[in-house]
C-alpha positions as CSV (number, residue, x, y, z in Angstrom):
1,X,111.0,116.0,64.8
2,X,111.7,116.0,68.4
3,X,109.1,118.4,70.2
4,X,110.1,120.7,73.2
5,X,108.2,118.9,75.7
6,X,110.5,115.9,74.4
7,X,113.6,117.7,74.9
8,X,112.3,118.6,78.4
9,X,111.3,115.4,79.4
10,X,115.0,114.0,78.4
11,X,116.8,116.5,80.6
12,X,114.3,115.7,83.4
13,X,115.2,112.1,83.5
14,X,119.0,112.8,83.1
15,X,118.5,115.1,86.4
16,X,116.1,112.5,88.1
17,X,119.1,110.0,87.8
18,X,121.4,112.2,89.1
19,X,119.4,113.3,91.8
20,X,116.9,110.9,93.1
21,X,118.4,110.2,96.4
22,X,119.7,113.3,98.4
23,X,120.6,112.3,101.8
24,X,121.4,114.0,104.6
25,X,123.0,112.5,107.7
26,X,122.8,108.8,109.1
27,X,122.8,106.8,111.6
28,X,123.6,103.3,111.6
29,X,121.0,102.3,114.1
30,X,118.6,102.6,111.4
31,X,119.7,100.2,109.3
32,X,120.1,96.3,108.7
33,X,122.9,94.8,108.7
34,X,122.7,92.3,105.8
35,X,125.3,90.3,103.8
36,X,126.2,91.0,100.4
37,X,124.0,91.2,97.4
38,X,120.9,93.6,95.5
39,X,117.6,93.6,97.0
40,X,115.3,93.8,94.8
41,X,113.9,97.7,94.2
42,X,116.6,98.5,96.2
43,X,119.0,101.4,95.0
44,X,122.8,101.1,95.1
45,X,124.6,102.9,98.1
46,X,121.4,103.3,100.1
47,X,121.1,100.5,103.0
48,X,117.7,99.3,104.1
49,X,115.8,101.0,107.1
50,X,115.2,98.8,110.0
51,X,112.1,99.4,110.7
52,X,111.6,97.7,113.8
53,X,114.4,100.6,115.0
54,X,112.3,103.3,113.5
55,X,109.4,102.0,115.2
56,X,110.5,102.1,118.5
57,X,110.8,105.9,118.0
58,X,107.3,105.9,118.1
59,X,105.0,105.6,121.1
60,X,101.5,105.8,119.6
61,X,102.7,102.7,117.6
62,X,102.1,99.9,120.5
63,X,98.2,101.3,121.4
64,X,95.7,99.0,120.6
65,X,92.4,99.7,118.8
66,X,89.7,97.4,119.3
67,X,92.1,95.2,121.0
68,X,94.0,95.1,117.9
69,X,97.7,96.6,117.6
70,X,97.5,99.9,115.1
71,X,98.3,100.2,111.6
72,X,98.9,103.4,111.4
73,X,97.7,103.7,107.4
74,X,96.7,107.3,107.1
75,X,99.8,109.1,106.7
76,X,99.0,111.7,103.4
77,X,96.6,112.8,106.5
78,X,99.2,113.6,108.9
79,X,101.7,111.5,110.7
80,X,103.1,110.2,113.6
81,X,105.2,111.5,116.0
82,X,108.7,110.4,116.9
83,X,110.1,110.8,120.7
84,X,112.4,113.1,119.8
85,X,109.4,115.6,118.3
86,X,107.5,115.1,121.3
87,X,110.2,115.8,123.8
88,X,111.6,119.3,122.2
89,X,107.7,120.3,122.6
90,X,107.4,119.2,126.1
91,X,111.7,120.6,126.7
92,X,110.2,124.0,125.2
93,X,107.3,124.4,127.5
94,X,109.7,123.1,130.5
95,X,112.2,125.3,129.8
96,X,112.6,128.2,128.1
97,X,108.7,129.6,127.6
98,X,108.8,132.6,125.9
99,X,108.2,135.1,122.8
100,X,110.7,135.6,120.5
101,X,113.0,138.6,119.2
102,X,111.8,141.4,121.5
103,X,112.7,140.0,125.1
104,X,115.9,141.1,126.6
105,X,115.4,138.1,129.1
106,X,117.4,134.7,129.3
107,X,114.1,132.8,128.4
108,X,113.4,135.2,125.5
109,X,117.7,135.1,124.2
110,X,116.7,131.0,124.3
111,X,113.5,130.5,122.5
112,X,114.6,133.1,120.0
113,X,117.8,131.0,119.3
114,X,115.8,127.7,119.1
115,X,113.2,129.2,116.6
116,X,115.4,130.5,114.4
117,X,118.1,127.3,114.1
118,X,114.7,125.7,113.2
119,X,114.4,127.9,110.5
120,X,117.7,127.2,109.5
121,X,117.3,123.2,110.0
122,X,114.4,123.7,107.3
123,X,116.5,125.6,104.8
124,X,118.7,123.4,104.9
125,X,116.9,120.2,104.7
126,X,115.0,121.6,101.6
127,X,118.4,123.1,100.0
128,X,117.3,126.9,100.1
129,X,120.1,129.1,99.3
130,X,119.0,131.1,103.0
131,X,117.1,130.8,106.0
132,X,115.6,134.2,105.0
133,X,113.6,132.3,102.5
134,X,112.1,130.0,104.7
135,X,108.9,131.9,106.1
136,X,106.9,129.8,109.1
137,X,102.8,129.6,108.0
138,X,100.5,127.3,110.0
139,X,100.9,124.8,107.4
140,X,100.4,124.5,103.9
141,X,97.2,125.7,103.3
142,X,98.6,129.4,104.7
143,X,101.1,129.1,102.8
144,X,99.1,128.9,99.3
145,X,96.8,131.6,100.7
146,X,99.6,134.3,101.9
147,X,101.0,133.3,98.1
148,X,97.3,134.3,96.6
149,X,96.6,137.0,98.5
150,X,100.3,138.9,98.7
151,X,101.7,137.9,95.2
152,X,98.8,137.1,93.3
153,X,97.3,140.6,93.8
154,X,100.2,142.1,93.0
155,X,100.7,140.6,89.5
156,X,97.2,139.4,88.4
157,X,95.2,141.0,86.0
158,X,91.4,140.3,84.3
159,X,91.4,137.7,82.3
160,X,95.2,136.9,83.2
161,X,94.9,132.4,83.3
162,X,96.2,130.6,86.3
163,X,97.1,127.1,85.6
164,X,96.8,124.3,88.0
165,X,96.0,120.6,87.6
166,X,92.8,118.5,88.2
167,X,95.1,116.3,90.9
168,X,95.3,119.4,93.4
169,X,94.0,119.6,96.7
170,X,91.4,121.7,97.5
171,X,94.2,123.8,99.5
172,X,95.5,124.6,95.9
173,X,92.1,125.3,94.3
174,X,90.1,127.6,96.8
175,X,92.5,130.0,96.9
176,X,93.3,130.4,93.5
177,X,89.5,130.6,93.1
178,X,89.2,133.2,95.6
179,X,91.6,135.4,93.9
180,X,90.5,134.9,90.5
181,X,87.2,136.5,91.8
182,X,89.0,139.4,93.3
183,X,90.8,140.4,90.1
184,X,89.4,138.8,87.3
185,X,91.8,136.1,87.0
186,X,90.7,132.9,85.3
187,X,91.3,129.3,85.9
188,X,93.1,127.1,83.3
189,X,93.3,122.8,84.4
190,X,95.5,120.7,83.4
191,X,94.2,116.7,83.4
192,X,95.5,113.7,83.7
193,X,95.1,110.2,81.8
194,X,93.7,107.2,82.9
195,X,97.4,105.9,85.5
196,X,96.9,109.8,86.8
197,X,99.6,111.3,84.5
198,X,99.5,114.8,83.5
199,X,99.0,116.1,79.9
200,X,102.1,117.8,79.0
201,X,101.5,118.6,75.7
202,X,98.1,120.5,77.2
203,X,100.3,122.3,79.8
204,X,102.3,123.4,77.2
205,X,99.3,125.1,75.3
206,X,98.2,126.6,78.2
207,X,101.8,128.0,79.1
208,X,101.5,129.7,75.6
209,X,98.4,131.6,76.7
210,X,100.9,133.0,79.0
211,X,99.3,132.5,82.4
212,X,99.9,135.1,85.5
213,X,101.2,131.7,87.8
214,X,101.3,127.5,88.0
215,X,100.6,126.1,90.8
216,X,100.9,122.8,90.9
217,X,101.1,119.3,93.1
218,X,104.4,117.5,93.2
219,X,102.6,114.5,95.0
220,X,98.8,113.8,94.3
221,X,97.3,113.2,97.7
222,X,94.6,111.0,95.8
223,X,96.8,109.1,92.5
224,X,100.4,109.4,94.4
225,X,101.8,110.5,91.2
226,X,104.9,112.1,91.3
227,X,104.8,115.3,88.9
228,X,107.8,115.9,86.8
229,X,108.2,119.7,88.6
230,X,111.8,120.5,87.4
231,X,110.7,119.9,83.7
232,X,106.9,121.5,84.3
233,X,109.1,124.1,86.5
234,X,111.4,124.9,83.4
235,X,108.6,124.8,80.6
236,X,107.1,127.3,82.7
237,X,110.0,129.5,83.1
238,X,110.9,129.2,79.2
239,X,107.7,131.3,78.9
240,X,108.1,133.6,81.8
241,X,106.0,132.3,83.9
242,X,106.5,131.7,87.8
243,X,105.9,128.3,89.4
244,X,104.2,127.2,93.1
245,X,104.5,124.1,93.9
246,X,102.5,121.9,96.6
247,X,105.1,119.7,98.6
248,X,102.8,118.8,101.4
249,X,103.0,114.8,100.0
250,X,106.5,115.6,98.8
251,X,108.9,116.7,101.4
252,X,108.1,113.6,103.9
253,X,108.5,110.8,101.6
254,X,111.2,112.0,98.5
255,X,114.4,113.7,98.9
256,X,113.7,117.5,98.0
257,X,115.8,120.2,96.8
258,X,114.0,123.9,95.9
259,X,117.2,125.4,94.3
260,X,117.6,122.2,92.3
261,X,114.2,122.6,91.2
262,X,114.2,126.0,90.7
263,X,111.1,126.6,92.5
264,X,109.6,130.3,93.1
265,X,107.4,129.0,95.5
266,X,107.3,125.3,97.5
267,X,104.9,125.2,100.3
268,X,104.9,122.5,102.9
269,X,103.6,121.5,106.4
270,X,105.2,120.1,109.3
271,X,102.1,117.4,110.6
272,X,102.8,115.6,107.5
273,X,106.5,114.9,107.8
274,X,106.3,113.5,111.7
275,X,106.5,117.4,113.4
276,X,103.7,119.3,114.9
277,X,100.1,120.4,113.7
278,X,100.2,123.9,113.2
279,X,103.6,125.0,111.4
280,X,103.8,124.7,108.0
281,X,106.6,126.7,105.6
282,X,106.7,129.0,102.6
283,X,109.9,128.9,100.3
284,X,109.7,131.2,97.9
285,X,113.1,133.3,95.9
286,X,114.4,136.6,97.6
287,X,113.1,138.4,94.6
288,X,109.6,137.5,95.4
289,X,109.0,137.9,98.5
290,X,111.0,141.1,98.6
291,X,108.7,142.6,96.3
292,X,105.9,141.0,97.9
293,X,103.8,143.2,100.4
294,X,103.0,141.7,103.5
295,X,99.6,139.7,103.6
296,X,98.7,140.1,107.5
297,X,99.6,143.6,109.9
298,X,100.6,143.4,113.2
299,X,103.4,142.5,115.9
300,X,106.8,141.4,114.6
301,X,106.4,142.3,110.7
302,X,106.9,145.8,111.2
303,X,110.2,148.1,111.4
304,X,108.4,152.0,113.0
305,X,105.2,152.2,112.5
306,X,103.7,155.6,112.5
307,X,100.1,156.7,112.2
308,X,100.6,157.7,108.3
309,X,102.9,154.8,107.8
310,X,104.9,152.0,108.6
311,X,107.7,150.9,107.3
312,X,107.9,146.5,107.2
313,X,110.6,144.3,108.5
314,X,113.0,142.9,106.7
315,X,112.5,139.3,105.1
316,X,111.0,136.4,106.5
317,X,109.7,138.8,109.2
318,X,107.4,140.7,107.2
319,X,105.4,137.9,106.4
320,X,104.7,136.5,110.2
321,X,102.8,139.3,111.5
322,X,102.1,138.4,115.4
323,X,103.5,136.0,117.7
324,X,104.6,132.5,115.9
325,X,104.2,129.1,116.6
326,X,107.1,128.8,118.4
327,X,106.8,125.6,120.2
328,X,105.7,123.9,117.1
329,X,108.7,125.4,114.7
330,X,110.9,124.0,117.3
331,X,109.4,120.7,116.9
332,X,109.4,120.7,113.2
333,X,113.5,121.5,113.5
334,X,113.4,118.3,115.7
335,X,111.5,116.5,112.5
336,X,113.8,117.6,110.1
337,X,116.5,116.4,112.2
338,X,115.0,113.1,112.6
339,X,114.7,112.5,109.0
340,X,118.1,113.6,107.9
341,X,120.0,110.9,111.0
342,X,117.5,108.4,109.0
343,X,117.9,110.0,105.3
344,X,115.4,111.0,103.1
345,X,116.7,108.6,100.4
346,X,116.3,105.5,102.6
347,X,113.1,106.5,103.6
348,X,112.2,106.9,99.6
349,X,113.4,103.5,99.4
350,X,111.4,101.9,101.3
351,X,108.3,103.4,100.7
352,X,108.8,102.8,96.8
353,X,109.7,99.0,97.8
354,X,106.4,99.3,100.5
355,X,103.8,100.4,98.0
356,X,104.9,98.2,94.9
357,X,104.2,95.6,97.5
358,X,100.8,96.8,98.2
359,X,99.9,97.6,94.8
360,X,100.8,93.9,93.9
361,X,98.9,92.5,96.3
362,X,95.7,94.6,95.7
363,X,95.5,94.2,92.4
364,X,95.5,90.9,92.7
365,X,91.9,91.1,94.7
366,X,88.7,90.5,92.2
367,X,86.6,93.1,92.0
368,X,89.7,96.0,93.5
369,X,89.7,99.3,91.1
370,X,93.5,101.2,91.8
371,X,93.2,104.9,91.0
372,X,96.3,105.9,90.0
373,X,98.5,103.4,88.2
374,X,101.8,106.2,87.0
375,X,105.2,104.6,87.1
376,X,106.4,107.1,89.3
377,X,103.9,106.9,92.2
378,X,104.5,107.3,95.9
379,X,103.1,105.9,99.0
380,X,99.5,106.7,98.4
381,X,96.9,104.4,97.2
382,X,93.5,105.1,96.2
383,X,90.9,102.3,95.3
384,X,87.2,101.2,95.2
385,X,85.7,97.7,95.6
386,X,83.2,96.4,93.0
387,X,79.4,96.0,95.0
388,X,80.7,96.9,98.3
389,X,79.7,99.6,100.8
390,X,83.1,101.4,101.2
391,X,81.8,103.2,104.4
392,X,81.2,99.6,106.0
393,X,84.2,98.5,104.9
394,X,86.4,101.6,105.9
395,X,84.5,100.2,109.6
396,X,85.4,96.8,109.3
397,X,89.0,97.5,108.9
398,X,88.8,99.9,111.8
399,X,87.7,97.3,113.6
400,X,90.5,95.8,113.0
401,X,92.6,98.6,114.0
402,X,93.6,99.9,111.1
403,X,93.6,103.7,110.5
404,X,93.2,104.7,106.6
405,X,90.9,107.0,105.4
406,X,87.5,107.1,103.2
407,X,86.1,110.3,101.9
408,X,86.9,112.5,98.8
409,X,90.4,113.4,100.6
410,X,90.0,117.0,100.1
411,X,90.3,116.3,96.1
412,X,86.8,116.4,94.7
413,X,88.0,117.1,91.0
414,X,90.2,114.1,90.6
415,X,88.2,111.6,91.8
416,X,85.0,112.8,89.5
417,X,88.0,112.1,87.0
418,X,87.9,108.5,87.2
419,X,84.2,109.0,88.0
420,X,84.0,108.5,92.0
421,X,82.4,110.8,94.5
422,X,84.7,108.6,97.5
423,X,87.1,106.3,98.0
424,X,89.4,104.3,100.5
425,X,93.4,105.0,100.5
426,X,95.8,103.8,102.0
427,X,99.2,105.9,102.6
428,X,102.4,105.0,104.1
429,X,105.1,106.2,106.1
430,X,108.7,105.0,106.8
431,X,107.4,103.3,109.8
432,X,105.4,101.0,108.0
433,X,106.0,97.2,107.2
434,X,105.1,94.3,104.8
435,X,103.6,93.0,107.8
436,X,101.3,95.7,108.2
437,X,100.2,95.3,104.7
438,X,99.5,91.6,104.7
439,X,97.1,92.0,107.7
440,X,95.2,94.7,105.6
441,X,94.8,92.4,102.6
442,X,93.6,89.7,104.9
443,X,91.1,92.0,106.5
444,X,90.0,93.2,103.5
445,X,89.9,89.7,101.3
446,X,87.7,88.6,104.6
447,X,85.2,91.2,104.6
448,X,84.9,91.5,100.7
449,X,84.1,87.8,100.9
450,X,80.9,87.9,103.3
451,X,78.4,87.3,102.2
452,X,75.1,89.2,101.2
453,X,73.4,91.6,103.1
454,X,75.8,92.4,105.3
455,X,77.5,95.1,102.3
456,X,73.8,95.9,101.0
């Protein structure tokens, strides 16, 4: 007897088929021209990305570290930014200076106009229905927190379970901790196998329990597993239950659509996907956030405000109390249009095509552990080496001018999973090449080959 999760999973990958690859605008520059024929990995209707093009947009791309040219490897940390990002920041502080909605002034009419058509650029890049849905945080971790503190306290009760998965970051753990300690609200995990897939059929027990909220990752920072979130999204909602989900890994690398998805809440930040540090965004449905109340008081999220009460702005507004980041929103509407002239499914593409590439090739290394082996993975990749000092290795490679990272990457839980404290990973973005991922191997093959004491 076919079982619900089952039936689920079936309509998931009838929707994954049709949706994969949502693209916005594109520009020709970007891509090869090429004669006719399948490239292998390659999906039908969506051309190749030159990335030699793409990497011209870059400027921090032709430094040298050590002498050596930079391989940029540490993009699930944040990314790097085109010319086109970096020259609306520097046009804004030129030009039009200024706070927005309560100047009368030609300066205040501009940088008003340019923040909000950011908003706008974001609702539309993620498919939101409005750009009073889209509310401006400082990044993601904000985001999670206003969602905690404004909506969770509003509907959580003791002993009410909150589900979330042992692949989140600690972004979408504290928080939910924090608030389970305000009201009594209790934690409920969902794990994983050993290729970093999640237990459905455990997510569906724990949906019968009838939890207050999900939140969960669509993109493990750590495996690079990419959750099934419309399914998890709909088994949620068949038992009432509202869904958050964490696209910080998401949005820069796949094409995303929140109404698609049916999301409540999606939560995002800007430094991942090639904008500034210090914007980030909260989707979440008109319902919710009308019946929110505000998380923060002051400037700009009010309407009168009397000594015995004040009455709130309207939606986004009454969740971005004070002055906003104004110059960085208008960078991140520069992102977002940098990425729909490229086109989220040709960047997709080639990331997919990038890291089956790397995953080939460090498999193939004696004594290389991958964590994280699901068949739909993105451009992260985690992994230990047998009897080697990771920290001198993470240096040797920097030496070498590559920039990855080596740590716990803000995901304790999972990597106790597989039974690690730290790890290296690599993580890609759509400037990245094959090239760039044979010199790593051959850095790494070189130093994993000398010879005692030099790792002891």
């Amino acid at each position: 007897m076919t079982t619900h999760v089952e039936n689920c999973l079936a309509q998931w990958v009838n929707q994954l088929y049709r949706s994969a690859f949502i693209s916005g605008e594109s520009a020709d520059f970007y891509y090869l021209n090429r004669g006719p024929g399948p490239i292998p990995g390659e999906t039908p209707g969506v051309s190749p990305l030159n990335v030699e093009a793409v990497r011209k947009d870059f400027p921090i791309l032709s430094r040298k570290i050590n002498g050596k040219p930079l391989i940029w490897f540490d993009n699930a940390a944040t990314s790097q930014k085109p010319e086109p990002v970096i020259e609306a920041l520097a046009h804004y502080y030129r030009e039009y200076n200024s706070n927005v909605h309560r100047g009368s002034h030609t300066l205040a009419n501009e940088a008003t106009d340019a923040y909000e058509k950011a908003r706008e650029k974001v609702c539309q890049f993620i498919g939101a229905s409005s750009p009073d849905l889209i509310v401006f945080t400082r990044g993601t971790t904000e985001a999670i927190n206003l969602v905690a503190q404004s909506y969770g306290r509003m509907v959580l009760r003791r002993g009410d379970p909150i589900i979330i998965t042992v692949m989140e970051h600690h972004s979408n753990i504290v928080p939910w901790q924090l608030i389970s300690e305000q009201t009594g609200a209790v934690l409920n995990v969902v794990p994983v196998d050993d290729n970093g897939v999640l237990d459905l059929d455990v997510y569906q027990k724990l949906l019968a329990e009838r939890p207050g909220l999900v939140a969960l990752t669509h993109v493990s920072n750590v495996l690079g597993t990419v959750n099934p979130v419309r399914l998890m999204i709909q088994m949620a909602h068949d038992y009432g239950v509202r869904v958050l989900v964490d696209g910080a890994q998401a949005v820069p690398h796949l094409p995303v659509d929140v109404s698609e998805l049916d999301a409540d809440f999606y939560v995002f930040s800007g430094h991942k996907m090639y904008g500034p540090t210090g914007i980030g965004v909260l989707y979440a449905k008109r319902e919710l956030l009308e019946a929110m109340p505000p998380w923060q008081g002051g400037g700009n999220m009010i309407r009168d405000v009397h000594f015995d009460r004040t009455v709130y702005n309207r939606i986004p507004h009454k969740f971005e109390a004070g002055t906003g980041n104004i110059a960085d929103a208008v960078g991140l509407g520069a992102a977002v249009d940098y990425l729909r002239r490229i086109g989220m499914a040709a960047v997709s593409q080639h990331e997919q095509q990038l890291t089956a590439y790397a995953m080939e090739a460090l498999a193939a290394i004696p004594g290389v552990r991958i964590i994280g082996t699901a068949p739909h993975k993105a451009g992260v990749i985690a992994f230990t080496v047998a009897d080697c000092s990771l920290e001198r290795l993470a240096g040797r490679l920097n030496d070498a001018g590559i920039a990855f990272r080596f740590g716990h990457h803000c995901a304790q839980p999972v990597l106790r999973r597989f039974g690690l404290e730290e790890s290296l990973r690599i993580s890609f973005g759509l400037y990245n090449t094959r090239q760039e991922v044979d010199r790593f191997i051959e850095v790494l093959q070189q130093n994993i080959d000398r010879p005692f004491p030099w790792f002891y």
